[in-house]
Structures are given as structure tokens and as C-alpha cells.
BASE-619349 format. One line per field, with one value per residue (C-alpha): x, y, z. Coordinates in Angstrom, 1 decimal, always signed. Layout:
BASE-619349
xx: [X ...]
yy: [Y ...]
zz: [Z ...]
//
This chain:
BASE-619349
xx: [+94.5 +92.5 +90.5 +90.2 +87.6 +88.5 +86.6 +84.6 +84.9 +86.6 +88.0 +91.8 +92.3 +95.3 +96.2 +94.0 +95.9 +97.3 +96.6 +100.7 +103.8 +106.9 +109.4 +112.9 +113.3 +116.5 +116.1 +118.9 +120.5 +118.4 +115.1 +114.2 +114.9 +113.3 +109.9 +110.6 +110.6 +107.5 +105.5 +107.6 +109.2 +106.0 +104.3 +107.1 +105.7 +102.4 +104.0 +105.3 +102.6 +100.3 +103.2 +102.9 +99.8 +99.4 +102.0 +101.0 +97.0 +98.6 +100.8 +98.1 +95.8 +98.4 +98.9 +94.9 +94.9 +97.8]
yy: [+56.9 +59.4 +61.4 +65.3 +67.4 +70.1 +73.4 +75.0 +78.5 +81.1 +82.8 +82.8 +81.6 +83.7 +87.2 +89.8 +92.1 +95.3 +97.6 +99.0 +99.8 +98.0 +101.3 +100.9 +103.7 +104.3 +105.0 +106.5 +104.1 +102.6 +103.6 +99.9 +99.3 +101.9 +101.2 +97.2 +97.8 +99.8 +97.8 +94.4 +93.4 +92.0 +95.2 +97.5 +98.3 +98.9 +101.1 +103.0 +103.4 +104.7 +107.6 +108.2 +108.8 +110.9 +113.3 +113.6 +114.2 +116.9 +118.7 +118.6 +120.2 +122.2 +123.6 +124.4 +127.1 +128.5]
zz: [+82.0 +83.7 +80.8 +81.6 +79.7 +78.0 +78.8 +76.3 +78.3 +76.0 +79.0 +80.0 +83.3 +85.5 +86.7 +85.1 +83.6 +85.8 +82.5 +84.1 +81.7 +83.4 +83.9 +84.8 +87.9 +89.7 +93.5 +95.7 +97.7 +100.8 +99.5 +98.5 +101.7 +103.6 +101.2 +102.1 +106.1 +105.6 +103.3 +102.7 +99.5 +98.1 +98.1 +96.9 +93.1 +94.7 +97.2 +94.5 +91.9 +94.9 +95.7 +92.0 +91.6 +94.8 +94.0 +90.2 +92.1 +94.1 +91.4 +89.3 +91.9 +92.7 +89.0 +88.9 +92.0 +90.1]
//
């Protein structure tokens, strides 16, 4: 039997973490769609976090030249 060391490396090996909350959001019908033909399906929380964040930049902008 092949023998396999074991690391001593205390790091965790994967998918850093995103530092995200998962949130359940409801989108009117076709917008997953419309988002997927745009950006694919792989790509569609990204897409969506980065309109977030846009629009909360510009309300809060916004809010300050009130």
C-alpha cells in the first residue's frame, strides 16, 4: 500500500471564505432569467451582490447631497 504523508501545514485547504450572509430574495418573474442571459447562471449571485452594492453606493451618495 502506497503510504501518503500527512501535512504538517495548519492551513485549510478549499474555497476561502466569501465573508457573504446567504439571504433568501424573491425576484419577479423572469429576472433570473434575464440576469442568466446576461451573465450565465454561474455568475448570477455575483451579478446580484454587485447591483447591491452599486445602488446602496449611490443611495448613500445620494442621501449626502441631501
Amino acid at each position: 500500500m502506497t503510504h501518503f504523508p500527512i501535512s504538517n501545514n495548519p492551513r485549510r485547504m478549499g474555497r476561502p471564505p466569501l465573508k457573504v450572509k446567504p439571504i433568501l430574495v424573491r425576484l419577479p418573474e423572469g429576472v433570473p432569467e434575464r440576469i442568466d442571459a446576461l451573465v450565465g447562471k454561474n455568475k448570477r449571485a455575483e451579478f446580484i451582490r454587485q447591483a447591491v452594492e452599486a445602488e446602496l453606493d449611490r443611495r448613500e451618495r445620494a442621501s449626502k447631497d441631501e
